[in-house]
C-alpha positions as CSV (number, residue, x, y, z in Angstrom):
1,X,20.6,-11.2,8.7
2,X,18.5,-9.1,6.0
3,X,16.0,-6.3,6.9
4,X,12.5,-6.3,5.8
5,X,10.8,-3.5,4.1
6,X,7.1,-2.6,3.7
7,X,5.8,0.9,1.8
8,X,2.7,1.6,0.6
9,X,1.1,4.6,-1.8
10,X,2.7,5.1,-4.1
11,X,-0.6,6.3,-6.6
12,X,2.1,6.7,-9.5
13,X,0.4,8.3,-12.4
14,X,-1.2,11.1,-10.5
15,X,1.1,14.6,-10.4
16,X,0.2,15.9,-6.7
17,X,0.8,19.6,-5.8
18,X,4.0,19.5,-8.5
19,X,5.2,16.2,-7.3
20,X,4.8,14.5,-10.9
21,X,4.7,10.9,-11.4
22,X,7.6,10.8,-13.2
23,X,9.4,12.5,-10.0
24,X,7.8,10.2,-8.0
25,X,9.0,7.1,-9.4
26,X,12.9,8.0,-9.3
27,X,12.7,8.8,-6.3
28,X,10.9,5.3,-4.8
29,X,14.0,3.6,-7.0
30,X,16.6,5.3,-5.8
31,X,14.8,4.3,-2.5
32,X,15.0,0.8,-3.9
33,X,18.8,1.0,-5.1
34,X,19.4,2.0,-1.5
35,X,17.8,-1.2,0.6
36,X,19.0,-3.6,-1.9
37,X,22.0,-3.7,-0.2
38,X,20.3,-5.3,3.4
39,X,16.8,-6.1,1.9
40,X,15.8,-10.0,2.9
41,X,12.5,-9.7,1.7
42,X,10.1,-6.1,0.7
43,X,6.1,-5.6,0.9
44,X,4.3,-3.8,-1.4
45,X,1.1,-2.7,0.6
46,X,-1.0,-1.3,-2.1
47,X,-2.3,1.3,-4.1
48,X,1.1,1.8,-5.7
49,X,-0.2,2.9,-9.1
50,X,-3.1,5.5,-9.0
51,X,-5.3,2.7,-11.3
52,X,-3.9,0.0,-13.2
53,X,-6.2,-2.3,-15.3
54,X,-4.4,-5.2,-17.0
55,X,-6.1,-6.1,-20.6
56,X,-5.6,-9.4,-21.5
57,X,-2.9,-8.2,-24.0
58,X,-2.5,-4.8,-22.5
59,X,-1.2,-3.1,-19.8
60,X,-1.1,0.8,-18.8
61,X,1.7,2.6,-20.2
62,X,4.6,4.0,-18.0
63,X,6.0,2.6,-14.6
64,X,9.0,1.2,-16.7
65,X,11.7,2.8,-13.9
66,X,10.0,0.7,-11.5
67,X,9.1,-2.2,-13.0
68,X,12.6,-3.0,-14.4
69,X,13.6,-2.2,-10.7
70,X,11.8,-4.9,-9.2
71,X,12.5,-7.3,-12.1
72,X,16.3,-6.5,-10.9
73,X,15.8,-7.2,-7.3
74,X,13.8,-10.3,-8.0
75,X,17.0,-11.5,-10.3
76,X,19.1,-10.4,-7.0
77,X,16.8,-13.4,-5.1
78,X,15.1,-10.7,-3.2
79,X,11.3,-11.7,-2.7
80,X,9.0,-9.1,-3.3
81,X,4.9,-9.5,-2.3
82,X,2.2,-7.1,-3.8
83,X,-1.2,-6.3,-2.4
84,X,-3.5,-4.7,-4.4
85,X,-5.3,-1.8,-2.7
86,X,-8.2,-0.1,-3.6
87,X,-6.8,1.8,-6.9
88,X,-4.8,-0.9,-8.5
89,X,-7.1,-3.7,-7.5
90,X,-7.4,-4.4,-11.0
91,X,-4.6,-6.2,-11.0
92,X,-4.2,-9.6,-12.4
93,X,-1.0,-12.2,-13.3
94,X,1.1,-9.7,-15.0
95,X,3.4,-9.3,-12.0
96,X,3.5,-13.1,-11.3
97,X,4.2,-14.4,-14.8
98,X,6.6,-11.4,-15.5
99,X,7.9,-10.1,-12.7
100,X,8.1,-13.3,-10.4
101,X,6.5,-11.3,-7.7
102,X,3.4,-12.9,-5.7
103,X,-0.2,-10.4,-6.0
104,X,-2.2,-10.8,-3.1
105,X,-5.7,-9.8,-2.7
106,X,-6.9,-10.4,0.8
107,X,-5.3,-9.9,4.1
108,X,-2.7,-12.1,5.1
109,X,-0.8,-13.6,8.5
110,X,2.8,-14.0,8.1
111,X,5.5,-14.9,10.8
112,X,8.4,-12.6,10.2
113,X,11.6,-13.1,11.8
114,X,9.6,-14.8,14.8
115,X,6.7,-12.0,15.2
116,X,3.4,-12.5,13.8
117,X,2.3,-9.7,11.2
118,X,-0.9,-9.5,10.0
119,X,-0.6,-7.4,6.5
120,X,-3.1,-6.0,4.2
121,X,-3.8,-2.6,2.3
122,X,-6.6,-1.3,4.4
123,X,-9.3,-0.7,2.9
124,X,-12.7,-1.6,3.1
125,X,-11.8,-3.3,6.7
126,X,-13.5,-1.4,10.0
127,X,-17.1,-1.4,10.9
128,X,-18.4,1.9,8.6
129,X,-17.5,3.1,4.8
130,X,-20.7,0.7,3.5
131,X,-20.5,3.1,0.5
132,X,-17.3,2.2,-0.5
133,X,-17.3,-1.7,0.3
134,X,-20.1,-1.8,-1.8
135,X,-18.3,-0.3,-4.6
136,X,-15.8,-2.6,-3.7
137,X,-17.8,-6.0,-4.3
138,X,-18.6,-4.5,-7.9
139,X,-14.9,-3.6,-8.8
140,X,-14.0,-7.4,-7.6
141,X,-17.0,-8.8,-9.3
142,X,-15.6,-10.6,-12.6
143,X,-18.4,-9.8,-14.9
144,X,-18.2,-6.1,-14.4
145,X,-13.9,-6.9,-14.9
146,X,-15.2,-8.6,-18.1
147,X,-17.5,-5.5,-19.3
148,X,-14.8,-3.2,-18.5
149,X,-11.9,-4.8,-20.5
150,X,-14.2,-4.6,-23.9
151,X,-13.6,-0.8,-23.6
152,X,-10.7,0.6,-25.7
153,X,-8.4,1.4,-23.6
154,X,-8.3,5.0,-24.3
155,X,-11.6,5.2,-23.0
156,X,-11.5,2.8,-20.3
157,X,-8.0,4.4,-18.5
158,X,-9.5,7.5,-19.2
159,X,-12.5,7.2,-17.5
160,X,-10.4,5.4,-14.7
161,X,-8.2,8.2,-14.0
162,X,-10.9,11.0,-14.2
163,X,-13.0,9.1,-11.2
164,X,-9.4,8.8,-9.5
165,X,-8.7,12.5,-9.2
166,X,-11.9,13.3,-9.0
167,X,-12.0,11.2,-5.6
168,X,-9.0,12.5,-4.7
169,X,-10.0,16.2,-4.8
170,X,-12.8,15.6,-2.9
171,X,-10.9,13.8,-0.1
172,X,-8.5,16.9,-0.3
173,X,-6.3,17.4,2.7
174,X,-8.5,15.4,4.8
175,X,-6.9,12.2,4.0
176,X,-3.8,13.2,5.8
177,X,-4.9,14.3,8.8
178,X,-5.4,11.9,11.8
179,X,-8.5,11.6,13.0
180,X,-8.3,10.4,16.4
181,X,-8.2,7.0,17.8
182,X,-12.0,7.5,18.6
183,X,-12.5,8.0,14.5
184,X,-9.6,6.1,12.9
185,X,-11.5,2.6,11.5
186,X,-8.6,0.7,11.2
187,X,-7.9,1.3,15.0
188,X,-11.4,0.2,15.5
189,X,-10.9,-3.2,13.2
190,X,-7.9,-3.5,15.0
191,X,-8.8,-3.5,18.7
192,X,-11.6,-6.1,17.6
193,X,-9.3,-8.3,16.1
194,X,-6.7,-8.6,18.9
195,X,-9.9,-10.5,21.0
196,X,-9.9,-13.3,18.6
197,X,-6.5,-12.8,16.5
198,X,-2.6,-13.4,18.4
199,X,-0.1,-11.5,16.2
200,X,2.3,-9.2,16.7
201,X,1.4,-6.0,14.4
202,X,-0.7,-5.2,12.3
203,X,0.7,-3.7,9.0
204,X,-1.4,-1.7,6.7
205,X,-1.2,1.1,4.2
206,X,-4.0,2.9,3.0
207,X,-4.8,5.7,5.3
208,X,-1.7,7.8,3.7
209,X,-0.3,8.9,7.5
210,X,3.1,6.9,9.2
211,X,1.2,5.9,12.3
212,X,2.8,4.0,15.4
213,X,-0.2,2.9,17.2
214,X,0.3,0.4,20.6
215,X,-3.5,-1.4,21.1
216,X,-5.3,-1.6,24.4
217,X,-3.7,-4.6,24.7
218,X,-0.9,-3.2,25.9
219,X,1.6,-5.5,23.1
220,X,0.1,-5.4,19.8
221,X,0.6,-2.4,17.3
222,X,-1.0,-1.0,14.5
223,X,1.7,0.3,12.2
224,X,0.8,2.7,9.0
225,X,3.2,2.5,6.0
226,X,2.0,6.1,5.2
227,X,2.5,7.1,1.6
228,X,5.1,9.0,-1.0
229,X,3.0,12.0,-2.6
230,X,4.6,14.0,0.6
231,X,6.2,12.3,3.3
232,X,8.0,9.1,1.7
233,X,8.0,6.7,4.6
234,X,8.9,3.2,5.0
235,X,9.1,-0.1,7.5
236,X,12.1,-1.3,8.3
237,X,11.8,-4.1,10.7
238,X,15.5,-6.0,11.6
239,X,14.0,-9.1,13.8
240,X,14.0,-6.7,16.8
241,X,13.1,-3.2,16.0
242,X,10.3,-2.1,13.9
243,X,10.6,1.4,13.0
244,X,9.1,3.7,10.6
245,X,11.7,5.9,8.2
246,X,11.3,8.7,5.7
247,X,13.3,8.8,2.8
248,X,15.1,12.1,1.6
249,X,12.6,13.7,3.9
250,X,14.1,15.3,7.5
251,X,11.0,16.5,8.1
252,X,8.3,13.4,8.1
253,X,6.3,13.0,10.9
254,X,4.8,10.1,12.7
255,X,1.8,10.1,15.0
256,X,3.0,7.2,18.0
257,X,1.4,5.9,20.6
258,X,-1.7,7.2,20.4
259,X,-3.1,4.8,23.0
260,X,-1.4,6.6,25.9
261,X,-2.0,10.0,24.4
């Protein structure tokens, strides 16, 4: 009787506010080394490197700590699913024909220990951000993929991470505040779902915050992975209890039951 584990964010590559990469990634392994023990099955919920673009004989350099890390749990018999998210979307069959771990690119509805979870990175779901989902349909498009993978890639992971931090900048501190039920979209995509959709939770990363969030409904919730460039929080969910966790972090905060708030 294993747990299950979901995390999202981890944008290795990018040094936040002198959290390095390198930091970064130890640290999400030693996370690793520490659920192995009880993990039944883990979720990667996106955006775990800050871009990743996979040539058809290249990959980006780096990540080595982690990879070899999943490549250890998956020869443990521990099943590990990926999502791509909005910075790593450019993902391909490296982790399936190497690693053994599933890449998913849409949404999906999984029963989990007998709840329902609907699971997905987050973005480009909820009724505004037309600006980005258009962006979205031309990252996705597989001629611009092709055009893209004819630059060296010196230029073409160059460019990729200048536009990344660049949009990251911009965002600044704003992307970890919460905004409100009345402004957070994926509360919005949320509350329209649960009129057509029976699960349990909803599971996303994404908006970079640990958030709790019980519907209108009364039942369903909304839970937020949150992210690892500052708080380092997790999903643990043991059949019964579904609870959000922060790893070597006493101070991590998560915003609950905004609903009722």
């Amino acid at each position: 009787m294993g747990k299950v584990y979901f995390a999202s964010d981890f944008h290795l590559g990018a040094d936040v506010d002198g959290d390095s990469s390198k930091e970064r990634e130890k640290r999400i392994c030693r996370w690793l080394d520490e659920i192995k023990q009880d993990a039944e099955h883990i979720y990667i919920v996106g955006d775990i490197f800050d871009f990743w673009f996979e040539y058809r004989h290249v990959v980006p350099k780096g990540f080595i700590r982690l990879q070899a890390k999943f490549l250890e749990l998956r020869d443990m018999g521990i099943p590990i699913d990926f999502f791509i998210g909005n910075h790593d979307m450019w993902m391909f069959d490296y982790f399936e024909k190497e690693l053994g771990i599933p890449v998913h690119r849409k949404p999906i509805i999984r029963e989990i220990k007998g709840k329902r979870f609907f699971i997905a990175h987050g973005d480009g779901l909820g009724p505004e951000d037309f600006g980005y989902k258009m962006i979205k349909k031309v990252f996705a498009n597989k001629l611009c993929q092709w055009l893209f993978g004819w630059l060296h890639p010196d230029i073409g992971i160059s460019l990729a991470n200048f536009w990344s931090g660049t949009s990251r900048k911009k965002q600044g501190k704003a992307q970890f505040k919460y905004t409100g039920k009345d402004k957070e979209w994926l509360i919005a995509y949320c509350e329209r779902k649960i009129k057509s959709l029976d699960v349990d939770f909803f599971l996303f990363g994404h908006r970079h915050i640990p958030i709790d969030y019980r519907l209108s409904d009364g039942k369903t919730r909304y839970i937020n992975a949150g992210e690892w460039m500052f708080s380092n929080s997790y999903v643990e969910f043991d059949g019964e209890n579904l609870q959000i966790r922060f790893f070597e972090n006493e101070n991590g905060t998560i915003i609950q039951d905004a609903h009722d708030a």
